[in-house]
LUMSEGU-689848 format. One record per residue (C-alpha): residue in three letters; z, x, y. Coordinates in steps of 0.25 Angstrom, whole numbers, padded with zeros to 4 digits, always signed. Each point is the difference from the previous one (the first is absolute). Layout:
BEGIN
ALAZXY ...
***
This chain:
BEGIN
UNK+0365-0657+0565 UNK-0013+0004-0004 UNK-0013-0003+0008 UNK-0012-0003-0006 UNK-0014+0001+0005 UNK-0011-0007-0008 UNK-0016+0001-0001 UNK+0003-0016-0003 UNK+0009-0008-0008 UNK-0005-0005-0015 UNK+0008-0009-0008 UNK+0002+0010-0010 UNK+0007+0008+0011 UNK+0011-0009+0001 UNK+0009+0004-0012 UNK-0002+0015+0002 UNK+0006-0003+0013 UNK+0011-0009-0005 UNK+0004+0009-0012 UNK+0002+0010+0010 UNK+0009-0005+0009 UNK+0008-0003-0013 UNK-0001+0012-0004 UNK+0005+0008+0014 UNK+0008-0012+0004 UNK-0005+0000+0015 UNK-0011-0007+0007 UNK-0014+0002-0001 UNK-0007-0004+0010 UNK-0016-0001-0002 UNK-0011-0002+0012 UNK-0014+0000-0005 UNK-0014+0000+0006 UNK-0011-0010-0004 UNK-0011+0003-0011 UNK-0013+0003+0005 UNK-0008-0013+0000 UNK-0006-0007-0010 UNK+0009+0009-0010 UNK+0003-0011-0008 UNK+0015+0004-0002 UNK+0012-0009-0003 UNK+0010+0004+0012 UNK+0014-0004+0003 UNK-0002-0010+0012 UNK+0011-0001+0012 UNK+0012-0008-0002 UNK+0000+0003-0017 UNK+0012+0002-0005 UNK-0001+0014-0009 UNK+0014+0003+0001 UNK-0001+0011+0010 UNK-0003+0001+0015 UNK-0016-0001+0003 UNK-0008+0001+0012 UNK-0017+0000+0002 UNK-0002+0008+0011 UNK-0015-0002+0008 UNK-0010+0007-0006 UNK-0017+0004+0004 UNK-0009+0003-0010 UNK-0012+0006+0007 UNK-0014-0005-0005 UNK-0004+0004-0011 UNK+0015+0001-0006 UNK-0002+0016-0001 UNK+0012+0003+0012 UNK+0013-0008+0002 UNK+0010+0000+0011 UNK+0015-0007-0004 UNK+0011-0002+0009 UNK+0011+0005-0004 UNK+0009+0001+0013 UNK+0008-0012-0003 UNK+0005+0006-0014 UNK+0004+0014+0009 UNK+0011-0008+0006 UNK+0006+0000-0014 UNK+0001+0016+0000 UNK+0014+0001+0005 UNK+0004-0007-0012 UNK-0009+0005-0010 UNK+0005+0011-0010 UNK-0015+0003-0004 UNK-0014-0005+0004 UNK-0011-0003-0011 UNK-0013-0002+0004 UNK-0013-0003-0008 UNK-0010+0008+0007 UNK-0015-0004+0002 UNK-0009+0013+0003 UNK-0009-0011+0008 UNK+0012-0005+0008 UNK+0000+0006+0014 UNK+0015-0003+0002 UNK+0006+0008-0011 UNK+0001+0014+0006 UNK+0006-0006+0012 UNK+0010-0009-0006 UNK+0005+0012-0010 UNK+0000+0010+0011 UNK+0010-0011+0007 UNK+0009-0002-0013 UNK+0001+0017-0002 UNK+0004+0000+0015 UNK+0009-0009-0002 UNK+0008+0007-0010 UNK-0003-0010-0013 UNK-0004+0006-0011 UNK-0015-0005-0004 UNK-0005-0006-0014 UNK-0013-0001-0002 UNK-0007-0007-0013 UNK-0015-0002-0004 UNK-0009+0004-0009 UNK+0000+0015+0007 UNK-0013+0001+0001 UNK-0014-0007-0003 UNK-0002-0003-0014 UNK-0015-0006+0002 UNK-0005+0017+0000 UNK+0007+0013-0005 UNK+0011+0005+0008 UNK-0005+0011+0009 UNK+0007+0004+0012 UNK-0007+0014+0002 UNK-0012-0008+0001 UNK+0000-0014+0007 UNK+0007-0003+0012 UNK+0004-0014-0004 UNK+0008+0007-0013 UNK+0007+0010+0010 UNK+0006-0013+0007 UNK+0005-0005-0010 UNK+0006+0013-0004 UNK+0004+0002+0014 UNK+0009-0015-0001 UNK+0005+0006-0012 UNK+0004+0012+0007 UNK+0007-0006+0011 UNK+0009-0010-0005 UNK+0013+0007-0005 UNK-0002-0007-0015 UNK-0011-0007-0006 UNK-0001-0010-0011 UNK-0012-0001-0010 UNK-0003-0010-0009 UNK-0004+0008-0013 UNK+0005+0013-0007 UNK-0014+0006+0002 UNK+0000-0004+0015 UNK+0015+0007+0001 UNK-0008+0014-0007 UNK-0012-0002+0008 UNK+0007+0001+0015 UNK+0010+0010-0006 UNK-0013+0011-0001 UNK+0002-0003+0016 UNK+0015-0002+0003 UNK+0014+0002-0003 UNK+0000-0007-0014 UNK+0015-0004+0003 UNK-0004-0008+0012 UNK-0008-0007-0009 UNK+0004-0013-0008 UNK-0006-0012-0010 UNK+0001-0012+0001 UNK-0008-0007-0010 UNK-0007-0014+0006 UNK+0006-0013-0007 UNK-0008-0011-0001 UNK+0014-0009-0005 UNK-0001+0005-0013 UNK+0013-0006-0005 UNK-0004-0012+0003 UNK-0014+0000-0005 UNK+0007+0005-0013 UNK+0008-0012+0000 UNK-0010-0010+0002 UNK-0008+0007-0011 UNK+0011-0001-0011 UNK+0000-0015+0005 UNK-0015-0002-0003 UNK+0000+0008-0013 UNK+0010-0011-0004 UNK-0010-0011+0005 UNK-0010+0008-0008 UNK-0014+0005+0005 UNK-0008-0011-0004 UNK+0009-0010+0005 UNK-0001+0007+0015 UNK-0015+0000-0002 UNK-0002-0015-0003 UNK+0011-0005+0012 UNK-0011+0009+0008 UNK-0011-0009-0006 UNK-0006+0016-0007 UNK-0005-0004-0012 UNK-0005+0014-0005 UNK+0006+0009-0010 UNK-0001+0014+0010 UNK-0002+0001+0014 UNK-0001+0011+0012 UNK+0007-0001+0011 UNK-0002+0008+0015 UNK+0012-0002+0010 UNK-0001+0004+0013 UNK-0008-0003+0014 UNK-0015-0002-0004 UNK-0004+0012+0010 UNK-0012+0010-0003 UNK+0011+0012-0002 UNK+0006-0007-0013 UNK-0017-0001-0004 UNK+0003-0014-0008 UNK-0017-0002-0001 UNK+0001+0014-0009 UNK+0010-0010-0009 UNK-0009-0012+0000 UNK-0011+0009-0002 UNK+0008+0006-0013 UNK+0006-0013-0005 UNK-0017-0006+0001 UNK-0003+0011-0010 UNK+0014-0004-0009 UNK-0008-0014-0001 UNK-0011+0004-0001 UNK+0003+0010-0013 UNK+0013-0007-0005 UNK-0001-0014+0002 UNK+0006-0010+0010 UNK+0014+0000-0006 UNK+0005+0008+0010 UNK+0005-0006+0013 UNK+0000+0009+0015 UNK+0011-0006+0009 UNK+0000+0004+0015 UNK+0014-0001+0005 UNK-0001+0002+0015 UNK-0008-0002+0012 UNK-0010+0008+0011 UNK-0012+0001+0008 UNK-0009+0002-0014 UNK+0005-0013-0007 UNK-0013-0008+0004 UNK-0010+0013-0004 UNK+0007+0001-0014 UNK+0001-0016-0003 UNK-0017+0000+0003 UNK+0000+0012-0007 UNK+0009-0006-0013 UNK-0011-0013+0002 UNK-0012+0008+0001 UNK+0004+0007-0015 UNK+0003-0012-0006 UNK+0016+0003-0004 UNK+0007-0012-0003 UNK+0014+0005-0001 UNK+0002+0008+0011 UNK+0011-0007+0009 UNK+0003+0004+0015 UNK+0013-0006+0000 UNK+0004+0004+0017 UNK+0010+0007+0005 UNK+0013-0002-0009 UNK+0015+0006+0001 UNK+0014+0000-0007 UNK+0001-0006-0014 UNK-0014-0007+0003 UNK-0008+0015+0001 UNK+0009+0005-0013 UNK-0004-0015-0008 UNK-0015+0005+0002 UNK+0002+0015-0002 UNK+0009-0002-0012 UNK-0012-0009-0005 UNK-0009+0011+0000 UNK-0001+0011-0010 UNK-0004+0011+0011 UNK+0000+0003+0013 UNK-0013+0006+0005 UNK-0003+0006+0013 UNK-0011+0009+0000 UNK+0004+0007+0014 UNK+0013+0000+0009 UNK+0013-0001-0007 UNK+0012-0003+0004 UNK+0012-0009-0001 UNK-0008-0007-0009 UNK+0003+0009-0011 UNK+0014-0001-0003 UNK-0001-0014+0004 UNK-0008-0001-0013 UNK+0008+0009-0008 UNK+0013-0008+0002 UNK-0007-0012-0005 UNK-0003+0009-0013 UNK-0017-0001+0005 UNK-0007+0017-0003 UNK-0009+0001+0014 UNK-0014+0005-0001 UNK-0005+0008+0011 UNK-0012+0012+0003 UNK+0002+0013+0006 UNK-0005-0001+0015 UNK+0000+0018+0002 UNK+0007+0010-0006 UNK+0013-0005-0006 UNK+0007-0011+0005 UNK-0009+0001+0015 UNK-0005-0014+0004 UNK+0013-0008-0006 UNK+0015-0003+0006 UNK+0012+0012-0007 UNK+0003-0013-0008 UNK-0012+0004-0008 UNK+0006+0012-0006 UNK+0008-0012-0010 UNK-0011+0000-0007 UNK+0000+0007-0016 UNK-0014-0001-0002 UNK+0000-0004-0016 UNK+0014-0004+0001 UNK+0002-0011+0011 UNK-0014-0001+0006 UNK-0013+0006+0001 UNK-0008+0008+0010 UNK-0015+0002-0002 UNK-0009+0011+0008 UNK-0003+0000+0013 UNK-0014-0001-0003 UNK+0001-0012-0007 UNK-0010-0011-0001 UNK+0002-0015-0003 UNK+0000+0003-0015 UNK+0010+0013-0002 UNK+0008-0010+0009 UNK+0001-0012-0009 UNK+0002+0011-0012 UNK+0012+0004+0006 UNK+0006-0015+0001 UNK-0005-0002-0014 UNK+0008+0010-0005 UNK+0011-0005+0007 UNK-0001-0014-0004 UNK-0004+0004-0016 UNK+0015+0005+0000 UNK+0007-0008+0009 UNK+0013-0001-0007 UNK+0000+0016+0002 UNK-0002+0002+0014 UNK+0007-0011+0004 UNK+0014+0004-0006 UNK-0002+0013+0006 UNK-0003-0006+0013 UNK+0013-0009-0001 UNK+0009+0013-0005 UNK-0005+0008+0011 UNK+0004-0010+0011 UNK+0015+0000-0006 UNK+0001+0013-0001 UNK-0003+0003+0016 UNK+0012-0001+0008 UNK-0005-0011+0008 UNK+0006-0006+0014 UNK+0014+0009-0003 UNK-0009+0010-0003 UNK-0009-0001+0013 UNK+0014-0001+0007 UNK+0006+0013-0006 UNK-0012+0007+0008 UNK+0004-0008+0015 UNK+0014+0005-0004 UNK-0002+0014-0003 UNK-0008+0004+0013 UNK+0010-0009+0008 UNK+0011+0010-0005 UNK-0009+0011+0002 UNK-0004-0001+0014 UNK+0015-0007+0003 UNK+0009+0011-0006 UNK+0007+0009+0007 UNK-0007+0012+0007 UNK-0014-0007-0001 
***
């Protein structure tokens, strides 16, 4: 059996989980903590059928939601079953040295899998505190799982690079690539008008409407597009958040007729609105959201937060700037924005196919899989 310790339990979560006790052909038993409040996330609720064992355990977000403490004693009952532990460690949760320290004493070999390390500021263990946690989780675990390539090289500077593994996040990209072979059947224009669109290009954000994704820089941008282009351009906020009522009086206050805020969608609803659109812009945090887009063949444009890809989710790192999206500076103003969704929308067809060819190329769930198999075998062969 193989124990799992989550930060929470998203949907998307539920096929990794079920592909794996597939692919190992034992349980996986999953216990998860709860979100930090207002988060806005879609979690697996008790009783829902997943396919595998699964348990919330009680959770305490202290105010402010900047220290966590979940308890996981319940799941520790599983440790004289399980062949291996992997946890998903929160720097801010007081519980995690404790439970891991438990697990190693134990004698089960411990998985972590995160990002590695804060992605909103360069990585600089030398010379912030917060980074040397981080680094330290990494350090004490007996493997580590990262979610990108360039994570796995970063932490390698730092630790035994064949203790470290990747695991690329799917969002569902075969099935996204499915429903979008279905759509392009239907044909684009036909998706548009069942959605009650009646413009010939749109924008499209997807996400929580939250001040790290910065959606006012995209109003601001899409504004200027009107203002120099036209009003033949559509702007579809697909999602919900604490700004939605700021960004609706902003929307009114400019006068922009087209620009829908559509609520919080999900499945084959969110992929109908995105694969309406002909780019995804997010002018801050990026996540998920990107190879969402990209298996529903839509180029993502985004802007540099700090240095590199500082500021934005490893998933950011998909992006080709000039091939399957767009990045403009970090510097930029409302107007360098919308030039950069211009240019993505003057050659649509172009971006767009690279987007969808690089969603088929990745590995996918398998793929993400592969990555939970191989540090399994590693910490679980003989002599580890």
């Amino acid at each position: 059996m193989i124990l799992v310790l989550e930060q929470w339990l998203a949907d998307y979560r539920v096929p990794v989980y079920r592909r794996l006790q597939e692919r190992l052909g034992e349980d996986v038993v999953v216990y998860h903590a709860a979100p930090r409040p207002g988060e806005g996330l879609r979690i697996v609720v008790p009783g829902q059928d997943t396919g595998f064992h699964h348990e919330a355990v009680p959770t305490w977000w202290l105010p402010g939601g900047q220290l966590v403490l979940a308890d996981f004693r319940r799941a520790l009952r599983h440790l004289r079953e399980a062949r291996a532990v992997i946890v998903r460690p929160l720097i801010r949760d007081l519980g995690f040295f404790p439970t891991a320290w438990w697990v190693k004493r134990r004698g089960v070999p411990l998985i972590g899998w995160s990002h590695g390390f804060s992605h909103r500021r360069a990585f600089a263990p030398d010379r912030r505190l917060r980074d040397r946690g981080h680094l330290a989780i990494v350090r004490y675990v007996d493997a580590y799982i990262c979610y990108t390539d360039d994570a796995r090289r970063t932490l390698a500077e730092h630790v035994e690079p064949e203790r470290l593994f990747v695991a690329r996040n799917d969002p569902g990209t075969e099935g996204l690539i499915a429903v979008r072979k279905s759509l392009e059947a239907e044909g684009r224009a036909a998706v548009r008008r069942g959605l009650g669109l009646r413009l010939e290009r749109y924008v499209s954000f997807i996400g929580r409407l939250q001040e790290r994704k910065r959606p006012r820089e995209l109003l601001a941008a899409y504004a200027h597009i009107v203002d120099t282009h036209g009003a033949d351009v559509g702007l579809l906020f697909i999602g919900d958040g604490p700004l939605r009522p700021e960004l609706e009086r902003m929307a009114s206050e400019l006068e922009l007729e087209h620009v829908h805020f559509v609520g919080a969608r999900y499945g084959e609803e969110a992929a109908r609105y995105l694969f309406a659109s002909d780019v995804m812009a997010m002018p801050g945090w990026l996540g998920l959201s990107v190879p969402h887009a990209f298996a529903l063949g839509v180029p993502v444009v985004s802007r540099y937060v700090g240095d590199g890809l500082v500021g934005h989710a490893p998933e950011a790192a998909y992006i080709r700037p000039g091939e399957n999206g767009e990045f403009a500076r970090a510097d930029a103003d409302a107007a360098t924005f919308a030039e950069a969704i211009l240019r993505v929308l003057e050659n649509r067809a172009f971006y767009s196919r690279a987007a969808a060819a690089h969603a088929e190329n990745v590995p996918g769930l398998d793929g993400m899989v592969d990555g939970f198999v191989a540090a399994i075998d590693y910490v679980t062969a003989p002599g580890e």
